[in-house]
N, C-alpha and C positions, 0 to 999 in steps of 0.2 A: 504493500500500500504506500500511497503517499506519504512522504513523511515532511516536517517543517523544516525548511533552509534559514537558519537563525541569521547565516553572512545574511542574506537578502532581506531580510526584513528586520533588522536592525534600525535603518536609517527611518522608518516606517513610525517608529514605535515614539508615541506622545513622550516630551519629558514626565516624570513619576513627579506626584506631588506629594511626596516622602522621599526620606535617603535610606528607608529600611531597608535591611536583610533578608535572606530568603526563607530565615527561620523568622522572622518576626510576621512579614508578609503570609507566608503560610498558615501560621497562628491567628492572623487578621482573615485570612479566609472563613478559616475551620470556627471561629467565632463569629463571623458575620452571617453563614449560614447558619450556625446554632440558634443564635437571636433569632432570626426567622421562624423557623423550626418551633423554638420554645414559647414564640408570642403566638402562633398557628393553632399548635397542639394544647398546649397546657393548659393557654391565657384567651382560650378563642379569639385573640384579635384578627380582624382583620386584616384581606393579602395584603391591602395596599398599606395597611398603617404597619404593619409587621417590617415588608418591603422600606420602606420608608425609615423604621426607624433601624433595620437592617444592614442600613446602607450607611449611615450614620455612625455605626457602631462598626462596621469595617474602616473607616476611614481612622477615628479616632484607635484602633488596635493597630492599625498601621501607621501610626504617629503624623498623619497630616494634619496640617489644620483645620477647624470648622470648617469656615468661610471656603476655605479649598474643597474640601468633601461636599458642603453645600453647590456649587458651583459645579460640580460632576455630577451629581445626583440630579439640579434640575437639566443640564443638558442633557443629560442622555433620557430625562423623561420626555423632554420639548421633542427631540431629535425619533422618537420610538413613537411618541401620539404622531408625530406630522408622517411616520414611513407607513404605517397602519390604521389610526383611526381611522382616517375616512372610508378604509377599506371595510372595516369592521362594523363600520355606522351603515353601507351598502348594504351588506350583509344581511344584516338585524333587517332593514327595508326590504328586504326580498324577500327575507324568512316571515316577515306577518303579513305583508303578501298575499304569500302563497299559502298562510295558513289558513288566513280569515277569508278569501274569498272560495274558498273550496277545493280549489286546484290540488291540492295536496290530498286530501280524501279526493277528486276524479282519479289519482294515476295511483290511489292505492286503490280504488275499485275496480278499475280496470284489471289490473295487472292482476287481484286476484279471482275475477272472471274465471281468466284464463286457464289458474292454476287447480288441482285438482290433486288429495293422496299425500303420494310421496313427494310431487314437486311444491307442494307450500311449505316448507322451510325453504329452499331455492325463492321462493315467489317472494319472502319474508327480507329475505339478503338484499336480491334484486329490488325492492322497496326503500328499503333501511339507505341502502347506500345509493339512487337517486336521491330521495329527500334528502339523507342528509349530507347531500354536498353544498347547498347552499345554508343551510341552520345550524347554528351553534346544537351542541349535545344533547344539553339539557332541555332547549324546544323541541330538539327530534324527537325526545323520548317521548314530552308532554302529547306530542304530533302524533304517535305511532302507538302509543301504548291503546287506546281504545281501541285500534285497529286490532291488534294481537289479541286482546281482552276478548274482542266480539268473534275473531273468527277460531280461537280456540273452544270461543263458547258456541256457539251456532255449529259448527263443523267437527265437534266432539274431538278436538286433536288435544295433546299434550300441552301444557303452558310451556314447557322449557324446550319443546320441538321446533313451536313457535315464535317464541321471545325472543331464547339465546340468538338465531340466526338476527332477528332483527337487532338489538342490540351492538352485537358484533359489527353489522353493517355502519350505523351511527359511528361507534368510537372509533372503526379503523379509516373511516372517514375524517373524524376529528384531527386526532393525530397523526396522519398520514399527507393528506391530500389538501392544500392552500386551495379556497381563498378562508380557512379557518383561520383564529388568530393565534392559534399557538405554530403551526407553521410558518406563518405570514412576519411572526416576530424572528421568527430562528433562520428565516432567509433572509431578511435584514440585518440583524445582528452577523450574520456570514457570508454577505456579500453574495448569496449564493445569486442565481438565475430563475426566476419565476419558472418559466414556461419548461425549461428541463426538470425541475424538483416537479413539477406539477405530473409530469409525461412519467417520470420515475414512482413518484409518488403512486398513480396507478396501476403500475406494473406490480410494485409490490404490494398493492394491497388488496388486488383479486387473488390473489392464492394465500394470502394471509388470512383473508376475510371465507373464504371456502373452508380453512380447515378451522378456525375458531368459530366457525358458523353453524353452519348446517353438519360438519363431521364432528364436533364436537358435544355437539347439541343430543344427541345417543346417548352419549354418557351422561353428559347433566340429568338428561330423562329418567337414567334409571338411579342414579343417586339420590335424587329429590323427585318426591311425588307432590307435586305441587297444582293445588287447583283454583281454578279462577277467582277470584275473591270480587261478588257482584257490585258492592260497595264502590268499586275501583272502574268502572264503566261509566265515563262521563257524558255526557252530551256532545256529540261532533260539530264544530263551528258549521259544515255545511246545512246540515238539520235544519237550522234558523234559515237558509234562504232559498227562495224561490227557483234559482236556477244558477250554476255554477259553469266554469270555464273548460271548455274541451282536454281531450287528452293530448293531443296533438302542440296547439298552443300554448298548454300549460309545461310541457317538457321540453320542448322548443326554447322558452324561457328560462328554465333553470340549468339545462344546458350551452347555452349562450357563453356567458364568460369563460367555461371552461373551452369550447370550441374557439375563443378568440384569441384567449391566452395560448393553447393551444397552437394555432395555425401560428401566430408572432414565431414563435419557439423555431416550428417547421422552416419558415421564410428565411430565417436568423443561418437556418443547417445551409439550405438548398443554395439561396442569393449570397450570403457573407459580403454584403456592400452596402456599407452603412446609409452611400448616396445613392444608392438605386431607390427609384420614387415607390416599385410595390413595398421592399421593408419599412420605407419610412410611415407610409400608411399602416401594417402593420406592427411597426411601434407604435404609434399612435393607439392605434383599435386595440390591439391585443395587450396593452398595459393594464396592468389591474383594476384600477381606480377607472378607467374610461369602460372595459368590458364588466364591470359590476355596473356602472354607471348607466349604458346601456340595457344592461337585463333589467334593470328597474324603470326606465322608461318607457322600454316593451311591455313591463310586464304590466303597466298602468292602462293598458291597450288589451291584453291577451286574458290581462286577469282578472283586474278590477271593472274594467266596461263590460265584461262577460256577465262578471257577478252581479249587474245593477246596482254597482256603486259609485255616486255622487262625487261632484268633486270636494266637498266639504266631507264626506265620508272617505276618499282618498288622504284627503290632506290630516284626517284625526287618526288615517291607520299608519301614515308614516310617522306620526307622531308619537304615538303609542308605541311603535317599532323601535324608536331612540332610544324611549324610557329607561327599559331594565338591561343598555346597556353600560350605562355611567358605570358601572361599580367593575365592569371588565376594561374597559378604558384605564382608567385608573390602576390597574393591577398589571397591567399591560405597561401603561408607562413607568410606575415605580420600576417593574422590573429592569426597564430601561436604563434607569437611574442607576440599580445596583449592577447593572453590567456598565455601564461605564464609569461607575466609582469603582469597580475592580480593577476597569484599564487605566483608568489614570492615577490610582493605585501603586501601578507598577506591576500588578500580578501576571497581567499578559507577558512582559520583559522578562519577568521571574521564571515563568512558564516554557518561554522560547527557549531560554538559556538553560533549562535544565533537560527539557523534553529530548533534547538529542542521546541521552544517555535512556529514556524509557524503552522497554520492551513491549509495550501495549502501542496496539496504531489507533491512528490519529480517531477513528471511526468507533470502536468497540470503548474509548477512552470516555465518547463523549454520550453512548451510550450507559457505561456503566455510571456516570455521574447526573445523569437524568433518571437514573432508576433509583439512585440513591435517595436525590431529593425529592420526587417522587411519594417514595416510601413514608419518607420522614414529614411532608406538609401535606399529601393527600391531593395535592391540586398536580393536574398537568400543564399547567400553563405555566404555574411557576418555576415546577421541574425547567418548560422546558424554554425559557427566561433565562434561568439561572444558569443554566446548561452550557445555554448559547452563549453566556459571556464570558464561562472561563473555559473556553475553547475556541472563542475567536481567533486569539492570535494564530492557532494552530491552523484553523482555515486561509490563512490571504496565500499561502502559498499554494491551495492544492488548485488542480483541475477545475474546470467547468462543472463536468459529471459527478467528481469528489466531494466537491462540498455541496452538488445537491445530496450528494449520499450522506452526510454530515448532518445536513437537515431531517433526513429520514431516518436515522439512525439513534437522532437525538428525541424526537417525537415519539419513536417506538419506546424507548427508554420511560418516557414521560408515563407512557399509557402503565408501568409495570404495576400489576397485582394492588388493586384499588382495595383498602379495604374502610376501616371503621371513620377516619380523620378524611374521606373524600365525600363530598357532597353528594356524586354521582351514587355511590354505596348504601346509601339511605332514600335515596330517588327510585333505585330499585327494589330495594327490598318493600319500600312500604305501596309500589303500585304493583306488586307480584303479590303481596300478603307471605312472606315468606322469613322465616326466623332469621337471626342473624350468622346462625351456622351454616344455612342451606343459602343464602346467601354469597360466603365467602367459597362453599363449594360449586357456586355454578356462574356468576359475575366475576370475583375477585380472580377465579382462574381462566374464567376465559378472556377477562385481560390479559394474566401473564401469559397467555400462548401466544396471543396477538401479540406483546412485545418480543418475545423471543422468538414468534415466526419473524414476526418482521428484522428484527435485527440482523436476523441469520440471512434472511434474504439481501438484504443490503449489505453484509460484509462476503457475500456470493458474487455480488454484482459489480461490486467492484475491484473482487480479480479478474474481470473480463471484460469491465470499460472504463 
């Protein structure tokens, strides 16, 4: 694998805003996460105020001054809102969307029309992972879980036949595949390339999401017998309306930015001419922020006029869409903060100059440290935040393909073995009706399979590209 050329990226490297050692700097690490850690787990606070004072508490362990540490903390938060919020604020506007005007129940109805037996766990993946390419997790779940509810109940199948596939689709989505925000942060933070992490990104995560889905889904069945809890069967936002958005146009629509991002990617291989006028246009189209931009203005057309909604009813669903994302923005950009109060730190410099003696490559390094923190705060976004900042420096040297492999690598990590301290853990257990044993044997592990497929897949992938 790639390894980091310290001569080369020397000259690169911010002045440190400390003169500390590698043994104090190291200590400034291993405390600055703990502080996190211990304000998450212990003290329930909040990521972003954790984050926050996190970031705080690394600088002063590494002997910089306030006003210094302050001064890195809010640049890299300014610098992390302006590379991703809008992207995320897109997002959010697609996902209620597509949720409120029905569109999202047409293409789960459809699809499972079709399916029939043994194909609805397949039908359930196939579900799971269109929706939730454009919605954050925890909407997919809120999104999908009446669907599972009702067609486990109506169609007498298994709840964890059912679920586990869908589930699995969601999270390998989540951390897998940008325009999420935990991807979308860790290709900023590493320089990576959108449109290649994006193309990689679902390479690996149709065979990840097969065997943590639907093959894995067998066994959860016979470990836990788990049945529908009627309680948990909520009213579908299409119910309330009169007539909803085609299949067609509605997939059409949520497919868009991935197809735009997409094709940039393709133009970028085929043309390589930064002034030939088709790249330019597809820089332009295929940028994130313009092809999320566009699926929402389409989808104001495809989805909202389908559904008979007003434009004062548009204007109060994009509104509503913002709302509950403030508190991920925020958590988003703290993280920002504590990775570039780590680089100007000096921990990058630290990292360079010692990394060349490591035995671990650059990819499994920044995996096992996002499975770490992970573990330890329960969130994957912070995992894979924090991930991303102390393996930056290790990224400016690698490849195009590398460090989007960096980015998948680090995501996978993120996703490892969810259990009691993950919000996600508690989302399923209490819409499954399921104790918190049978729980950590049917979610918490087929998390870990989805990171350790996915890891393995991406440290596969890039002994051959």
């Amino acid at each position: 694998m790639t390894r980091l050329s310290v001569e080369m990226l020397a000259a690169d490297v911010p002045e440190p805003i400390t003169s500390a050692g590698h043994a104090q700097l190291g200590i400034a690490v291993l405390a600055g996460i703990a502080v996190i850690v211990l304000l998450i787990t212990k003290y329930k606070l909040h990521a972003f105020l954790a984050l926050t004072i996190g970031s705080l508490a690394l600088g002063a362990f590494a002997g910089a001054p306030l006003d210094k540490a302050i001064s890195s903390f809010s640049a890299g938060l300014g610098s992390t809102v302006a590379g991703v919020g809008v992207l995320i604020a897109l997002g959010a506007i697609l996902g209620k969307m597509l949720a409120d005007s029905g569109g999202a129940d047409q293409i789960v109805d459809t699809i499972l029309a079709k399916a029939k037996g043994r194909t609805m766990p397949w039908a359930m993946v196939l579900i799971a992972s269109v929706i939730g390419l454009p919605l954050f997790f925890e909407v997919g779940v809120v999104l999908l879980i009446p669907v599972v509810l009702m067609v486990a109940k109506r169609g007498n199948f298994s709840l964890m036949r059912i679920g586990i596939p869908a589930l699995a689709g969601l999270s390998v989505m989540h951390g897998l595949v940008p325009p999420h925000p935990g991807p979308l942060v860790a290709i900023d933070a590493l320089s990576a390339n959108l449109g290649v992490t994006l193309a990689l990104g679902v390479l690996v995560a149709v065979p990840t999401v097969v065997i943590a889905g639907p093959l894995f889904a067998k066994y959860a069945d016979r470990w836990v017998d788990a049945q529908v809890p009627d309680r948990m069967i909520p009213q579908r936002a299409s119910e309330e309306l009169e007539k909803r958005p085609g299949f067609g146009p509605t997939l059409f629509t949520i497919l868009l930015p991935v197809v735009l991002m997409l094709g940039k990617a393709l133009v970028e291989i085929v043309i390589d001419d930064p002034e030939n006028g088709v790249q330019r246009v597809f820089n332009v189209v295929g940028s994130p922020m313009m092809a999320l931009l566009a699926s929402v203005l389409v989808g104001i057309f495809t989805l909202g006029v389908p559904a008979g909604f007003s434009k004062e009813r548009i204007s109060q669903l994009v509104e509503k869409g913002l709302a509950p994302i403030a508190g991920m923005l925020l958590i988003v950009g703290a993280g920002g903060g504590f990775k570039q109060t780590l680089i100007d730190s000096g921990v990058g410099q630290m990292i360079m100059e010692i990394s060349k003696d490591w035995s671990i490559p650059t990819l499994l390094l920044g995996w096992l440290i996002a499975v770490a923190i992970r573990l330890a705060t329960g969130s994957a976004t912070v995992a894979t935040i924090s991930a991303a900042g102390l393996v930056a420096p290790l990224a400016a040297d690698l490849s195009t393909t590398h460090a989007a492999l960096l980015v998948l690598a680090i995501g996978a990590g993120s996703i490892f073995f969810s259990h009691v301290n993950d919000a996600g853990f508690w989302l399923v257990k209490e819409y499954f009706g399921l104790s918190v044993g049978q729980t950590i044997k049917t979610w918490s592990v087929m998390e870990t399979i989805i990171s350790v497929v996915a890891g393995g897949l991406v440290l596969l992938l890039s002994l051959v590209i």
